[in-house]
C-alpha positions as CSV (number, residue, x, y, z in Angstrom):
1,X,100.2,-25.8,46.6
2,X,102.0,-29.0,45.0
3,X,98.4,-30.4,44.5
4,X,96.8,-27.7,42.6
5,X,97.3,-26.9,39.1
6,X,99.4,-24.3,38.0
7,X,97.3,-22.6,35.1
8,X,99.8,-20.5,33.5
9,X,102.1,-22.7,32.3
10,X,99.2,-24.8,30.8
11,X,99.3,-24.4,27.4
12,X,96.2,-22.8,25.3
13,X,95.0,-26.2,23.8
14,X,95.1,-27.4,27.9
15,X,93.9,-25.0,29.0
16,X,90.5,-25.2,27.0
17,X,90.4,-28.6,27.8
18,X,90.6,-28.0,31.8
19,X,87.8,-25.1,31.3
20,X,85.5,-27.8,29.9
21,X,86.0,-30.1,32.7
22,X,84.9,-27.9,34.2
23,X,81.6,-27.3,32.1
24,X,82.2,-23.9,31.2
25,X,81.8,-22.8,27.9
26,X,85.3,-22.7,25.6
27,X,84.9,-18.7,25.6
28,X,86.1,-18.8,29.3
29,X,89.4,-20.6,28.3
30,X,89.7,-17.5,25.6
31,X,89.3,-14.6,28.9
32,X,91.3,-16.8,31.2
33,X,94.1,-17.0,28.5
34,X,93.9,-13.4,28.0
35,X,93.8,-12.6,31.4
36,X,97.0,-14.6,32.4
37,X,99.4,-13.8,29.1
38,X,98.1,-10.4,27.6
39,X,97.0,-8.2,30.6
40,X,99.5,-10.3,33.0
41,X,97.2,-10.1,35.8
42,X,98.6,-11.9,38.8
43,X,95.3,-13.3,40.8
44,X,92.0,-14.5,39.7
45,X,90.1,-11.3,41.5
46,X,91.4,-9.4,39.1
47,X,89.7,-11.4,36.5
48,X,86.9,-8.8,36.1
49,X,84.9,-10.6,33.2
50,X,84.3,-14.2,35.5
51,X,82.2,-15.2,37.5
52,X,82.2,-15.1,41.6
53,X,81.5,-19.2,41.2
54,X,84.0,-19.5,38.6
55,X,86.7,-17.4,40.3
56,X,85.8,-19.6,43.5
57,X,86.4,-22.8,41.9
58,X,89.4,-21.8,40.2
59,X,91.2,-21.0,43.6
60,X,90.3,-24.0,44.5
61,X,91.8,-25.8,41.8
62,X,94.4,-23.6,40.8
63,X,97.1,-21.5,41.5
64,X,99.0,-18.5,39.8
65,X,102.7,-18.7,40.5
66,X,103.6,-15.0,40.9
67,X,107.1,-14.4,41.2
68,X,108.2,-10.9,43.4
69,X,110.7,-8.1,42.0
70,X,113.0,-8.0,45.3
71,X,115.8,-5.6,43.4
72,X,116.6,-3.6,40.1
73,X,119.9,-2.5,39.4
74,X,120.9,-0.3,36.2
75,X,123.9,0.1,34.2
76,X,125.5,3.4,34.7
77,X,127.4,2.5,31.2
78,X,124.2,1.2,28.7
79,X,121.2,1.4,30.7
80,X,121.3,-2.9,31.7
81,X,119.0,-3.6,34.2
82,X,119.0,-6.5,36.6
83,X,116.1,-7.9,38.2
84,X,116.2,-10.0,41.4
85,X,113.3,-11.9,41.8
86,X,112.1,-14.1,44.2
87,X,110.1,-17.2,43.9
88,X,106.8,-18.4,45.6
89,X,109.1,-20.9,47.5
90,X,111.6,-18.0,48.9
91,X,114.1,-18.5,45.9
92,X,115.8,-16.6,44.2
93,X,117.0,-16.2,40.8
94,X,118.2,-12.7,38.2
95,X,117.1,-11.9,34.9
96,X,118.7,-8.9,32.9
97,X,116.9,-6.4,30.0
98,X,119.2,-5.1,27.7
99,X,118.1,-1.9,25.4
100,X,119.5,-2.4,21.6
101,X,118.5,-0.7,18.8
102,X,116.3,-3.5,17.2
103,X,114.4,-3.4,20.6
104,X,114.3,-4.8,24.3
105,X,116.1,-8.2,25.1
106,X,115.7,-10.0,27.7
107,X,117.8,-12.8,29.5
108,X,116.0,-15.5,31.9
109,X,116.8,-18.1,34.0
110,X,115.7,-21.5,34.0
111,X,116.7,-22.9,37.1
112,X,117.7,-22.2,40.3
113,X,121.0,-21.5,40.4
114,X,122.9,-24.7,37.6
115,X,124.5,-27.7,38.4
116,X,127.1,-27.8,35.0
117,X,130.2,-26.6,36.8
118,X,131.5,-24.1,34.2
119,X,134.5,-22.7,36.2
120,X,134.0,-19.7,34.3
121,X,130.3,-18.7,35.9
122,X,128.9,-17.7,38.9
123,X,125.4,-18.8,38.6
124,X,126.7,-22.3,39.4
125,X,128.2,-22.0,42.5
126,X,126.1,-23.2,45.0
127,X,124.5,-26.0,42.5
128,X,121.2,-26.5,41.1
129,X,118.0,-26.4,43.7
130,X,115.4,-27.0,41.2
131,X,114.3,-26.2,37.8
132,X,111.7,-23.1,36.8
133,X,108.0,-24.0,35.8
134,X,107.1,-22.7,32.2
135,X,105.1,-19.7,34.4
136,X,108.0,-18.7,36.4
137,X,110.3,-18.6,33.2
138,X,107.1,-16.6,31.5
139,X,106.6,-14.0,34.6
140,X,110.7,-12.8,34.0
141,X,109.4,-11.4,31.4
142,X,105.7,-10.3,31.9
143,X,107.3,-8.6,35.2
144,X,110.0,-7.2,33.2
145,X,107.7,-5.6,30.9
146,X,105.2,-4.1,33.4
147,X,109.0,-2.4,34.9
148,X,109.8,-1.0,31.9
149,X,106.7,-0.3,30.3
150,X,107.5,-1.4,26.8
151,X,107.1,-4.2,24.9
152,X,109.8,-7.1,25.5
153,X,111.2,-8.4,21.4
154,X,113.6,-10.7,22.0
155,X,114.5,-13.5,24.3
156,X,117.5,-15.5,25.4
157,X,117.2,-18.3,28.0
158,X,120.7,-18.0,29.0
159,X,120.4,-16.8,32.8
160,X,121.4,-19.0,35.6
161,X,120.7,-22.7,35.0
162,X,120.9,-25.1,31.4
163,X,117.9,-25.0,29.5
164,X,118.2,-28.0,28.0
165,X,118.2,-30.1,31.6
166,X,114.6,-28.5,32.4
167,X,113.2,-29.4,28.8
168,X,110.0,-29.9,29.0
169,X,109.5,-26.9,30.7
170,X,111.9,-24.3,28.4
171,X,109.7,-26.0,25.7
172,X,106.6,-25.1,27.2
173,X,107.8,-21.9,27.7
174,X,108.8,-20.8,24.4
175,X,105.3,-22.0,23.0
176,X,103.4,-20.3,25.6
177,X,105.3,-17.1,25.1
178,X,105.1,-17.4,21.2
179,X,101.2,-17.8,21.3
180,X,99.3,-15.9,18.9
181,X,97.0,-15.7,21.9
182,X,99.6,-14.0,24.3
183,X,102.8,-12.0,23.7
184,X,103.1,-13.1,20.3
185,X,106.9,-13.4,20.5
186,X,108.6,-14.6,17.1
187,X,110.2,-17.7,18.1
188,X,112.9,-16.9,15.5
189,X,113.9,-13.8,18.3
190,X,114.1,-16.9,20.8
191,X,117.6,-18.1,21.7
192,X,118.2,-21.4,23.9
193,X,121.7,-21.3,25.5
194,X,123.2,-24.6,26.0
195,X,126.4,-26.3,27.5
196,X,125.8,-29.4,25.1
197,X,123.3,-31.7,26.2
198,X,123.7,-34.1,23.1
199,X,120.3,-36.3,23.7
200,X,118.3,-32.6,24.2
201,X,119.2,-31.5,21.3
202,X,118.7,-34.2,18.9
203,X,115.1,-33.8,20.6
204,X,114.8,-30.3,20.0
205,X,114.8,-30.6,16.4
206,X,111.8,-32.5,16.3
207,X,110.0,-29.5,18.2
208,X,109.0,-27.9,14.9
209,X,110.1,-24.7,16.8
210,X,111.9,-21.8,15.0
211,X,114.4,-21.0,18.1
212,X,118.1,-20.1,17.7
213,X,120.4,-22.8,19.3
214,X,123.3,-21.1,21.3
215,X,125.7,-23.8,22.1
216,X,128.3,-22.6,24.6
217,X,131.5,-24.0,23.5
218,X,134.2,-22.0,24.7
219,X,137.2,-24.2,23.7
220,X,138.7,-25.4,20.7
221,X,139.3,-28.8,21.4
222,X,138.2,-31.3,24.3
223,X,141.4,-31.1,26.4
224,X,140.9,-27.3,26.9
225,X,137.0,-27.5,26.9
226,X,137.1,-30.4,29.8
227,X,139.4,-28.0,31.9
228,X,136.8,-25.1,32.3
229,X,133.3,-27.3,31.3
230,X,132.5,-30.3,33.5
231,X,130.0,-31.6,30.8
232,X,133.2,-32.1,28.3
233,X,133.5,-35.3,30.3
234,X,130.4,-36.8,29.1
235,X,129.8,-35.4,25.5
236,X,133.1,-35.0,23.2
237,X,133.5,-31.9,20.5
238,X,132.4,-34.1,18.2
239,X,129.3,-35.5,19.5
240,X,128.3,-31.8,20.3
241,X,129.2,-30.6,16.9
242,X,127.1,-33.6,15.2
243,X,124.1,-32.9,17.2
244,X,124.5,-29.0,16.1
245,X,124.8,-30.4,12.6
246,X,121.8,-32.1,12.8
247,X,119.8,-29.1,14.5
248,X,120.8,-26.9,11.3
249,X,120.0,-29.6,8.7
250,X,116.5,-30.2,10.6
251,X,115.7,-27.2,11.5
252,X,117.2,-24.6,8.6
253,X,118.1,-22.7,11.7
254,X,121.2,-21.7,12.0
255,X,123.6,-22.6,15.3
256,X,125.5,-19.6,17.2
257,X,128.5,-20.6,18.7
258,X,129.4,-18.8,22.4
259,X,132.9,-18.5,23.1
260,X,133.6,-16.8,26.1
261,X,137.9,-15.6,25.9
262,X,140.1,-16.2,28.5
263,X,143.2,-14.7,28.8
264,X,146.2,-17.6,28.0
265,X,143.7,-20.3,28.6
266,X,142.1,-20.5,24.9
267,X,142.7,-16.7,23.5
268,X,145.6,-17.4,21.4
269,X,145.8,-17.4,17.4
270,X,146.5,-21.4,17.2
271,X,143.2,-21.7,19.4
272,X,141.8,-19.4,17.0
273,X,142.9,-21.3,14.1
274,X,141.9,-25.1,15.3
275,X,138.6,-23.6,16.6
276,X,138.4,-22.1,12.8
277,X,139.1,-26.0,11.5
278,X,136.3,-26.9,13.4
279,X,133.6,-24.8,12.1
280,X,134.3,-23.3,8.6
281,X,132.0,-25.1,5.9
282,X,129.3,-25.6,8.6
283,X,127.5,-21.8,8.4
284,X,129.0,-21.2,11.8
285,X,128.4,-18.0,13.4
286,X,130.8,-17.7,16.6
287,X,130.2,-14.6,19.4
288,X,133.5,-13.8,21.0
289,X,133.1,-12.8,24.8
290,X,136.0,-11.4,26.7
291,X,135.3,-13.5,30.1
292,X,133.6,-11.3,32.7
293,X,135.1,-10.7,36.4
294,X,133.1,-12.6,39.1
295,X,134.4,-13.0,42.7
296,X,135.2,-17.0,42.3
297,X,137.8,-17.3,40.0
298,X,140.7,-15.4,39.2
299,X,140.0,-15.4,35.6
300,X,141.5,-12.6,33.1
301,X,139.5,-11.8,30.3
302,X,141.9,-11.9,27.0
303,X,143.3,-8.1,26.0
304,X,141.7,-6.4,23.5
305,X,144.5,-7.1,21.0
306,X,143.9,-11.2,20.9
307,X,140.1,-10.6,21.1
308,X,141.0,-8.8,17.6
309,X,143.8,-11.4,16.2
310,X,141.2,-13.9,16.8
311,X,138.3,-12.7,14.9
312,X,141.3,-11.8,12.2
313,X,141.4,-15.5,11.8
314,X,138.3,-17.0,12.3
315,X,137.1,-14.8,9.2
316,X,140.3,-15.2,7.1
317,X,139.0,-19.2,7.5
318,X,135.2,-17.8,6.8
319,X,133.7,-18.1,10.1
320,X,132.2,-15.5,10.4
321,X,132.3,-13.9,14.2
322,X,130.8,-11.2,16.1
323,X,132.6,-9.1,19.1
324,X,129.8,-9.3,21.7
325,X,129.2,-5.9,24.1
326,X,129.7,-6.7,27.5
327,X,126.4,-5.4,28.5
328,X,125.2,-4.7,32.5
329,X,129.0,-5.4,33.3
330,X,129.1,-3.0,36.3
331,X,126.0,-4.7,37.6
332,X,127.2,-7.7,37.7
333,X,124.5,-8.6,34.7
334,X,127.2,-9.9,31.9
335,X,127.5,-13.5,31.0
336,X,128.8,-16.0,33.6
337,X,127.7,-13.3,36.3
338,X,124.2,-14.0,37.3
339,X,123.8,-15.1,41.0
340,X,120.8,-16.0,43.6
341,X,121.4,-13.4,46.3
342,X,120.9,-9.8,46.6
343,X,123.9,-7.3,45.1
């Protein structure tokens, strides 16, 4: 399989090119395109409009990466589901759809499993075994949708792995799934969740993308943050915070700040005030996330009465901050929870 190509993650302008390799007119690139990203189809016999040559040589050639629904569990408490799937290669990795008012959002993963080390989260237990092609990252979604039945709106990549260390492929991703060809997506109801990688994110602004920047930050300072996030060792709060700067001013979009509470670790008003020091005058918009259970640590998510003295502050200091629902939490579907293995 390693030598042949994997057609849906090429992009559309590639894609046209390959199709004339392979002297076929550019209207087969069009039907091949649409067969892959609008009707989702998962082999080229089901490519009814093609050729028996053409379908031949494209087996050859090529492959679809399919990835298989193994498990779907839903919320009792909002309705959450989350998808075990596996991979062509016998992985495994979760995704989650969440229901909200403004639509259907879904959360992917990346990789397989992630290598960060945030003591905090699950999906990083066993390490990272590989990154996700732009098709597997894609088919969380297209499989998602044929589950449901409805139209997916919005997108985070903030499932198990860090975006930003499978780049190339996140990127493809997001410009594939934002094609006015395919799904269409907004890329402006596209988030990318990451721990900090400084280098990727100076990058990412040149992009010309329209995606929301999630940075996970989850301390005030760099003592606290290098207790709980492995990656505080290599990039300081102020490296992170100058790369975020530049994002905004390049971009005009925005940053969202994650900060994920844990009780008498970083929950407390002066943690609230010296994160507030950090961010007010930079249009900061900080989600507050009570830490969710997960077998490995012995975590306590802060009490509801912190969760609220903290917000009290950040917006007396004009941050303004958001009280995230802990969505699929009984599934084990809520941030920091997302595992390879079967529930």
């Amino acid at each position: 399989m390693e030598n042949k190509i994997d057609i849906k993650s090429l992009q559309y302008d590639e894609l046209k090119a390959f199709v004339a390799e392979l002297g076929q007119p550019k209207f087969r690139a069009d039907q091949i395109f649409s067969w892959l990203h609008e009707k989702c189809v998962n082999s080229f016999e089901e490519m009814t409009n093609l050729s028996g040559a053409l379908k031949a040589e494209l087996n050859e050639k090529c492959e679809i990466r399919n990835i298989t629904k193994r498990q779907v569990l839903t919320s009792e408490i909002d309705g959450t589901k989350k998808y075990l799937f596996e991979l062509y290669d016998g992985n495994l990795i979760e995704s989650v759809m969440m229901r909200y008012k403004h639509g259907n959002s879904v959360c992917v993963s990346s990789q397989v499993g992630c290598a960060m080390g945030c003591s905090f989260c699950a999906s990083t237990i066993d390490g990272c075994v590989r990154d996700l092609t732009a098709s597997e990252i894609l088919d969380q979604v297209y499989e998602i949708q044929k589950d449901i039945g409805e139209r997916v709106s919005n997108i985070v990549i903030m499932g198990m792995g860090e975006p930003l260390v499978n780049y190339d492929n996140v990127v493809g991703f997001v410009r594939l799934v934002s094609d006015e060809n395919a799904l269409h997506i907004s890329q402006r109801n596209i988030t990318i969740s990451t721990c900090g990688i400084v280098p990727a994110i100076i990058r990412l602004c040149k992009e010309q993308l329209k995606v929301t920047l999630a940075l996970s930050l989850h301390a005030p300072n760099d003592e606290i943050r290098k207790r709980i996030m492995p990656i505080a060792k290599k990039y300081s709060m102020k490296e992170i915070l100058d790369a975020c700067e530049i994002y905004f001013k390049e971009t005009g979009r925005r940053v969202t700040f994650e900060y994920c509470l844990i009780d008498g670790i970083n929950d407390k008003p002066e943690h609230a005030k010296e994160l507030a020091d950090l961010l007010k005058g930079k249009g900061a918009h900080v989600n507050l996330i009570p830490v969710n259970p997960t077998p490995e640590n012995n975590y306590g998510a802060a009490k509801e009465k912190d969760i609220k003295k903290f917000q009290e502050i950040l917006e007396k200091e004009h941050v303004t901050a958001t009280r995230r629902r802990e969505m699929g939490r009984d599934i084990s579907g809520a941030c920091g929870q997302l595992v390879r293995r079967k529930s």
